[in-house]
C-alpha positions in Angstrom: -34.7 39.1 6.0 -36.2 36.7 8.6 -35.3 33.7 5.7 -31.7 35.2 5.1 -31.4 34.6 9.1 -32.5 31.2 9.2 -30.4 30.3 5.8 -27.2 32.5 7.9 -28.1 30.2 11.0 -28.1 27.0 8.9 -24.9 27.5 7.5 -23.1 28.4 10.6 -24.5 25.6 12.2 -23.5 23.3 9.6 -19.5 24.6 10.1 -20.0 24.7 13.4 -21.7 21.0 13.5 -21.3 19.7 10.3 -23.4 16.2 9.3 -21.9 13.0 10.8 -22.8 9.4 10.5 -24.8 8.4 13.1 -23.0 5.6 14.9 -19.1 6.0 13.5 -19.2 10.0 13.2 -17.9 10.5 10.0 -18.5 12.8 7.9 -21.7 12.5 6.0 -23.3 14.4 2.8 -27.1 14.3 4.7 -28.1 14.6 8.3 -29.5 11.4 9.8 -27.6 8.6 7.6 -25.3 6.3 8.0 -21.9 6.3 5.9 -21.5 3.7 3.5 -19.0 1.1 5.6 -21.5 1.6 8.4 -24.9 0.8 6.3 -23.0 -2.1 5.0 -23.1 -3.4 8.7 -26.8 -2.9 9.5 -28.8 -6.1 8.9 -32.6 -5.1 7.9 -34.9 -7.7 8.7 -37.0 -8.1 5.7 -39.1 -11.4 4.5 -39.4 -14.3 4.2 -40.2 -14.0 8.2 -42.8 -15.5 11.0 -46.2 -13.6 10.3 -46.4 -14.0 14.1 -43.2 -12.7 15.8 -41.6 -11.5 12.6 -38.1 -14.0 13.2 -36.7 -13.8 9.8 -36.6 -17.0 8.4 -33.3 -18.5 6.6 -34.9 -20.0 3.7 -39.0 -19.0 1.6 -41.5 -21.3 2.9 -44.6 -19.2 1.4 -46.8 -16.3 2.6 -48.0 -16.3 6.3 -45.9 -18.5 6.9 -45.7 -19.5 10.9 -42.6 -19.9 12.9 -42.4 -23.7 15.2 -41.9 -21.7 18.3 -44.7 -19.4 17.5 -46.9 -22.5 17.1 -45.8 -24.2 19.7 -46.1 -21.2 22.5 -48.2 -18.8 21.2 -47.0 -15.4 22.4 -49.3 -12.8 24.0 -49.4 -10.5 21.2 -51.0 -10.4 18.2 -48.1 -9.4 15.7 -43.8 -8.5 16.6 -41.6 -6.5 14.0 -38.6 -4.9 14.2 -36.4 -3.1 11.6 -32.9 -4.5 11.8 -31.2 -7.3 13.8 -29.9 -6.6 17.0 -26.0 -7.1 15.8 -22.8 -4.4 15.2 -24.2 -1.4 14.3 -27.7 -1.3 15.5 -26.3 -2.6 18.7 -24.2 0.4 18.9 -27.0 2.6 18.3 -29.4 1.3 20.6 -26.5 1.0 23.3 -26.1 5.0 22.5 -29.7 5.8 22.3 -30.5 4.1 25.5 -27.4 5.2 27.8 -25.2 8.0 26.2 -28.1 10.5 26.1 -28.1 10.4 22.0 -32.3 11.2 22.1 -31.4 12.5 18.4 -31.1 9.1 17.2 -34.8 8.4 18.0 -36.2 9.9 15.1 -33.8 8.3 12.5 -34.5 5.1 14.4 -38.3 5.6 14.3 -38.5 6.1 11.0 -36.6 2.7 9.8 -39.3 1.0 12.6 -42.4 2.7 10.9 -40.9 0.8 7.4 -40.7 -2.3 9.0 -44.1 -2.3 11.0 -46.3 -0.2 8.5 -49.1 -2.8 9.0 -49.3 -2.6 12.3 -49.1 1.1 12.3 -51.8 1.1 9.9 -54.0 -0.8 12.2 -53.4 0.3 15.6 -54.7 3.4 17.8 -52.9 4.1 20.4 -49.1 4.0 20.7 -48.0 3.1 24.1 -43.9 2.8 24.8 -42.9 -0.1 27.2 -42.2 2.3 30.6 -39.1 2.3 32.9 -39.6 2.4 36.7 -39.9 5.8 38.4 -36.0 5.0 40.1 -34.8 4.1 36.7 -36.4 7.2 34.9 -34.7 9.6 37.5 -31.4 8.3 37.0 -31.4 8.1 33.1 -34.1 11.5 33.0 -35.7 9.8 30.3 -37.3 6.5 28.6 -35.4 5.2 25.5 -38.1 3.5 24.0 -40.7 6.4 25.0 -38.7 8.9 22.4 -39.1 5.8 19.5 -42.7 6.0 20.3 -43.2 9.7 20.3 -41.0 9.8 17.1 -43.4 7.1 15.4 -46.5 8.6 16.4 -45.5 12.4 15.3 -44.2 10.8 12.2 -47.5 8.8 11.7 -50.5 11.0 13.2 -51.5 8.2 15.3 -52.4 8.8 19.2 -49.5 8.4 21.6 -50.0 7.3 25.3 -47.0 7.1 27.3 -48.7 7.1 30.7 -51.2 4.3 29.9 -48.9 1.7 31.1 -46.7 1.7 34.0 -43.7 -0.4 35.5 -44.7 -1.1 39.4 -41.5 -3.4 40.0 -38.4 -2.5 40.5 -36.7 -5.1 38.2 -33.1 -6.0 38.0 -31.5 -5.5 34.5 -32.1 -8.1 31.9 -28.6 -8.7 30.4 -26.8 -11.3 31.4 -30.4 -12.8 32.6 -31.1 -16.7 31.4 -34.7 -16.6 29.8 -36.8 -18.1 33.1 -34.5 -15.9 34.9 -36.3 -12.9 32.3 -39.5 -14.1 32.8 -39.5 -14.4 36.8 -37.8 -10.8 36.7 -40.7 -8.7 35.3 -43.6 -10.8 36.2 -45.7 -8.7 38.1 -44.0 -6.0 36.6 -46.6 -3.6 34.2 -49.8 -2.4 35.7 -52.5 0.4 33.7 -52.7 3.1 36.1 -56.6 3.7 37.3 -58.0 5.8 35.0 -56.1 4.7 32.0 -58.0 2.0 30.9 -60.3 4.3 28.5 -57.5 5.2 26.4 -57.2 1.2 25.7 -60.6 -0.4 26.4 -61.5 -2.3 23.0 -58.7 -0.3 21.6 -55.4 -1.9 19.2 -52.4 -1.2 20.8 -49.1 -0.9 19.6 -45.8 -1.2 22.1 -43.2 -0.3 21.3 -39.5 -0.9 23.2 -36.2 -0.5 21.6 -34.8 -4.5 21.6 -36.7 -7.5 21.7 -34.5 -10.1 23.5 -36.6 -13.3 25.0 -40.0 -11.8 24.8 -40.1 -11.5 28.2 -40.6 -7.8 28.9 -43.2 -7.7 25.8 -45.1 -10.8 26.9 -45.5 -9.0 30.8 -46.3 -5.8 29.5 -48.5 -7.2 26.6 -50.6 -9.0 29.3 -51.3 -5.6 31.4 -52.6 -4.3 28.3 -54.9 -6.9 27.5 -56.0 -7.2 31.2 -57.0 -3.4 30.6 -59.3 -4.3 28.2 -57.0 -3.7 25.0 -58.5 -5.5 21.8 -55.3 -6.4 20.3 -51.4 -5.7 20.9 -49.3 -5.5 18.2 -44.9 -5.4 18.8 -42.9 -3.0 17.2 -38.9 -2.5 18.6 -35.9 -1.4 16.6 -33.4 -4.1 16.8 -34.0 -8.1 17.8 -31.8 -10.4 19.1 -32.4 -13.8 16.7 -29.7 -16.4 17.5 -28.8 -17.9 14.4 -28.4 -14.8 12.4 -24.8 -13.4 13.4 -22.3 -10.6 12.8 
C-alpha cells in the first residue's frame, strides 16, 4: 500500500509539476536536463586545456600542457576546473542559482562539476565552499556556491566543511570590477575561524565557488587556506569566464 502511495504521489506530482528544462522551462522527457536547443548552447570545457588553471586551449599542444599566464604568475592553487564556459545558458543558470532562489539547480549543476573535476575530487579531503559575508548571507538566506559544495560532497562521500573558511570583509560586488580593482576588493577578505584549522592542517582542499572570473576571489580565499595549514588547494566552480571563447 505504502508503494501504491508513493507511485499515487509521483504521478500527481508529475501533472501537477511536470519535468521542465532547467533554464528555458520547457517541457522535458527527464527531470534535471536540459532540452535539446538549450544543451546545444552549453559550452563544456573539455581538453586540450592548461593542466594548471584548466583555460581551454584553442588548438592540441600535448599532455600537461601549461598555459603562458600560468607560467608567468603562478596562481595560489594547485589545480582550477570548471564544467562549462561561463556564456548563454550556464550564465542563465548561475544567474538563477545564485539570485532567484533556484537551490534545485545545485545538484544538476554539481553533478556536471564532479565530471569535469573528477581528479581533484579523487584527491582531496575536505570540501570547503568559498563563504558569503554574514550581511550578504542574511539578505540572500543562503550561499550559492555552499549548495554546489554540499551537492558534490553528498554525491561523492567526501567530507564537507562549510564553516572552515569565513569572509571577514564586507566586500563590494565584483561585476563591473576591473581586475586590480578585484584584487584590492577581497584582499583581506577570508580568514579560518579559530578552531578550524584541524579540519585543514596538512589536509587537500577543494573550493569550490560557482564562476571563476579573474581569480581574484579564489587566489584570497586560496591563501587563507594555505595560511591554515592546508597541504594543497585544488579549484573546482561551475562556469568560467575565458575571454576568447564567446557566445
Amino acid at each position: 500500500m505504502q508503494n501504491l502511495a508513493q507511485k499515487a504521489s509521483r504521478a500527481a506530482a508529475s501533472v501537477l509539476f511536470p519535468d521542465t528544462c532547467l533554464a528555458c522551462r520547457t517541457h522535458v522527457a527527464d527531470r534535471g536536463t536540459l532540452c535539446p536547443e538549450c544543451w546545444n548552447r552549453l559550452h563544456f570545457i573539455a581538453e586540450p586545456l592548461c593542466d594548471v588553471t584548466g583555460v581551454p586551449f584553442q588548438h592540441e599542444f600535448g599532455d600537461r600542457m601549461v598555459s603562458a599566464e600560468a607560467l608567468a604568475d603562478p596562481p595560489d592553487y594547485r589545480r582550477a576546473r570548471a564544467a562549462v564556459l561561463h556564456t548563454g545558458i550556464a550564465r542563465q543558470l548561475v544567474q538563477r542559482l545564485k539570485y532567484g532562489d533556484r537551490t534545485e539547480l545545485a545538484p544538476w549543476m554539481a553533478r556536471w562539476m564532479i565530471r569535469a573535476g573528477s581528479a581533484l575530487i579523487e584527491e582531496c579531503d575536505v570540501i570547503v565552499p568559498v563563504p558569503l559575508h554574514s550581511r550578504r548571507f542574511l539578505a540572500r538566506r543562503y550561499n550559492q556556491s555552499a549548495e554546489l559544495a554540499r551537492a558534490i560532497a553528498a554525491e561523492t562521500g567526501r567530507a564537507f566543511e562549510p564553516g572552515a573558511l569565513a569572509r571577514v570583509k564586507p566586500t563590494r560586488q565584483q561585476v563591473g570590477l576591473t581586475a586590480t580593482q578585484r584584487r584590492d576588493n577581497v584582499r583581506g577578505a577570508f580568514r579560518v575561524p579559530a578552531g578550524r584549522e584541524i579540519a585543514l592542517a596538512g589536509r587537500n582542499v577543494l573550493l569550490v565557488d560557482d564562476v571563476y572570473t579573474t581569480g581574484a576571489t579564489i587566489s584570497a580565499a586560496t591563501k587563507a587556506l594555505l595560511r591554515a595549514g592546508a597541504d594543497n588547494v585544488d579549484v573546482l566552480c561551475f562556469s568560467r569566464v575565458v575571454p576568447h571563447f564567446s557566445d
